[in-house]
C-alpha positions, 0 to 999 in steps of 0.5 A: 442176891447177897453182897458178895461179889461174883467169883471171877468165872473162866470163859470156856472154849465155846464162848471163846470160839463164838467171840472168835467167829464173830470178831474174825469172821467177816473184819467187822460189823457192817451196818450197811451192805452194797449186795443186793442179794441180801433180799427184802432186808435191804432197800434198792440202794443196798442200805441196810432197812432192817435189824434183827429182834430177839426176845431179852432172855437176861430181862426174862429171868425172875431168880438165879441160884448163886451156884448157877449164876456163872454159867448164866452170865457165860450163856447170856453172854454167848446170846448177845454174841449171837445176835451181834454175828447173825447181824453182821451176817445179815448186814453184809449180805452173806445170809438171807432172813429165813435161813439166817433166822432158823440158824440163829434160833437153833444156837439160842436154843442149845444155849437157853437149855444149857442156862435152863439145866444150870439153874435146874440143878439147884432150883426149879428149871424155868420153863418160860425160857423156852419160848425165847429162842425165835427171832424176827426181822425188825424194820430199820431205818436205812442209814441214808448218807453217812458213807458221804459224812463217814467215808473211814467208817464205810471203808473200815466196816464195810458199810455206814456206821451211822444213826439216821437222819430220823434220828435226829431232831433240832431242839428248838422244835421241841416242847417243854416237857418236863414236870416236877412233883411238888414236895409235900411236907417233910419232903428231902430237899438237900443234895449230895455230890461228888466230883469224879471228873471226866475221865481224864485219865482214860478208863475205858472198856467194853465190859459190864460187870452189872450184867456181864461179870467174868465176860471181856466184851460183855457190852459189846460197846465202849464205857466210861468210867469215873469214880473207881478206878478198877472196874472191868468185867473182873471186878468183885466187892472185895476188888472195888473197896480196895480200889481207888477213886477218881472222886475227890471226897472219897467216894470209891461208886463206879459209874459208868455208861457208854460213850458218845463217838463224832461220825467224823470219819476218823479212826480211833485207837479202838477201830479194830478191836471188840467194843470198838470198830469191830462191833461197829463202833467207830468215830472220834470218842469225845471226852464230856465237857462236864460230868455232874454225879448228884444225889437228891432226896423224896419229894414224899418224905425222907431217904434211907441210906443205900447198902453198898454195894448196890446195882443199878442199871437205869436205861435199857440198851437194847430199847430198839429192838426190846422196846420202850418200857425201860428206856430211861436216857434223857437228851437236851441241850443246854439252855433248853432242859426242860425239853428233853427227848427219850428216842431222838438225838438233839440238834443243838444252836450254835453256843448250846452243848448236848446234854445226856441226863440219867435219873435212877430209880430211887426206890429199893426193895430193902433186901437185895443189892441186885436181881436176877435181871437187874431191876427188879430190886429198885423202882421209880416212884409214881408221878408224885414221888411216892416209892410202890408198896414195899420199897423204900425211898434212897438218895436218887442218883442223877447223872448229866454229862454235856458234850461240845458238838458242832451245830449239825455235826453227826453224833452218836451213842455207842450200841450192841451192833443190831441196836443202830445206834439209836438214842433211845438205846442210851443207859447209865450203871451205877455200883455203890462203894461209899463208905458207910460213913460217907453215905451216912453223911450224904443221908443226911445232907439230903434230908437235912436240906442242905446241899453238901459236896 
């Protein structure tokens, strides 16, 4: 993909109408429904014990040509929109798994053809897509007592809005994990960091522009941004450099990930708008007590700079329902990091704050500043810290973002509405705008060893 930025596309009716049917039908999403006729999909207490798993068509694409490449957002668009409706149907018991499924598969299919005849007209039709369309039932935990902990929820979304208990798990039961390469000799040592703050100044939205440019709602999910102050669904290259920042030494990188909401039972300013309660995200939304953005070097050699301009999307928010091979979110608490969980929350002491931890991929392709799916122009490197061959080592961007929680005290990340909330969903974006000087300056702070802000 080159370094333009996307044209801001216009959403046509049918995308429109679908994001209309599913904030207007029903009043929202209901993760737990009391109607027993919903079937096998809900347990005896009418919680409900099952979500709905659909192939990610978006992960699946290898190439898009840049004439197709708004039509595809809209479609892929339109996909999530789908699946968040066929849940919320699912979850108030107006539908039943067969017939809800087959419904739902007739919709992704008009729309994967109509994204396969997008690309078709200036590249060969991806034929793999076909096979996307069908969905299955996905065993869910059931929610078990949030009503009691989230009585507003309940009422709000007609049912618990909650993770389960599972979910969680006490800190102090888990082991050290953690393992550092060793550095070999010419490793890059130094450090880069720039202050951003902690969204002090409220710049939230449920969009991604990474994933979803020209989309209002393309997370489904609230975010918190720093760095740039004028990233939305809109945002283009040209938008971004002329923007300002929140970050003290210049740097104008947007950073953004989804927020962390207090099950407490209270309504937020977004509980009865998209990204927020009507996509059964609800609760206090609770500002970080500390964003640490930093850039460190290779323990197998020197960095090259980034271009800007650069995406990356380091986590999966569709894990639960995708699986584990993207999920990258670490969890911890503090005084306890070197024990960090992929798909549990942690249950922190009193005096101990809850710790998210993102590490990027620190690897780049040396062409590309995105991909058709979003990943597949920058890697990890391998267990000692070595780039795959044809990548090439860049500054590793780690983000860590605490939270005051009470001991106990029921949490969570926001999520697409079929994802549950679980922790394992947990992601981080990142869009390069340094400057070219600043990110020469930060080149060589890491690789002269020197820890620089």
């Amino acid at each position: 993909m080159s370094e333009k930025g996307h044209k801001r596309p216009r959403l046509s009716k049918r995308l429109l109408a679908t994001v209309a049917a599913l904030v207007l039908g029903g009043g929202g999403v209901a993760i737990v429904a009391g109607n027993a006729n919903a079937g096998q999909e809900q347990d005896r207490a009418g919680r409900v014990t099952a979500t709905i798993d659909c192939p990610d068509v978006g992960d699946r694409l290898t190439a898009v040509p840049d004439q197709a490449r708004s039509e595809v957002d809209e479609s892929l668009a339109e996909l999530d929109v789908q699946v968040a409706d066929a849940y919320r149907r699912l979850a108030s018991g107006e539908a039943r798994g067969d017939a809800l499924l087959g419904e739902l598969q007739g919709q992704r299919d008009r729309t994967i053809t109509r994204m396969s005849d997008a690309i078709a007209r200036s590249a060969d039709r991806p034929e793999q897509l076909k096979s996307l369309a069908g969905c299955r039932m996905k065993e869910a935990s059931a929610q078990e007592d949030d009503a009691a902990a989230d009585p507003e929820a309940a009422r709000s979304i007609g049912g618990k809005a909650g993770p389960a208990r599972s979910d969680f798990v006490s800190i102090t039961k888990v082991r050290p994990n953690v393992r550092t390469p060793a550095a070999a000799a010419g490793a890059s040592t130094g450090s880069f960091s720039s202050r951003c703050g902690r969204n002090e100044n409220g710049h939230s939205n449920p969009d991604n522009v990474i994933v979803a440019p020209g989309v209002s709602n393309g997370a489904h999910h609230m975010h918190d941004y720093v760095g740039n102050k004028s990233t939305d669904a809109f945002s283009t290259n040209d938008s971004l450099a002329a923007a300002g920042t929140t970050c003290g030494n210049g740097d104008q990188s947007s950073y953004y990930w989804p927020v962390v909401r207090l099950r407490d039972g209270k309504a937020a300013a977004d509980a009865k708008a998209p990204g927020g309660g009507l996509d059964a995200n609800v609760g206090t939304v609770l500002r970080p007590k500390q964003v640490t953005i930093t850039f460190k070097g290779s323990p197998a050699g020197k960095v090259t700079a980034m271009p800007r301009f650069l995406r990356i999307i380091t986590g999966d928010a569709k894990a639960f329902t995708n699986g584990t091979a993207n999920a990258n979110a670490s969890w911890s608490c503090t005084g306890f990091e070197d024990r960090q969980l992929k798909d549990k929350y942690p249950i922190c002491p009193k005096g101990s704050d809850v710790v998210r931890t993102f590490t990027f991929q620190s690897c780049w392709d040396g062409r590309n500043t995105d991909s058709a799916n979003h990943r597949t122009h920058v890697a990890f490197p391998d267990r000692n810290g070595r780039c795959p061959k044809g990548f090439t080592a860049i500054p590793q961007l780690v983000n860590r973002i605490t939270y005051g929680v009470a001991p106990g005290a029921r949490f969570a990340v926001d999520s697409f509405p079929e994802q549950l909330h679980k922790p394992v969903t947990d992601h981080d974006d990142f869009i390069n705008v340094m400057s070219k000087d600043l990110m020469a300056t930060a080149v060589d702070c890491i690789n002269g060893g020197r820890a620089c802000r």
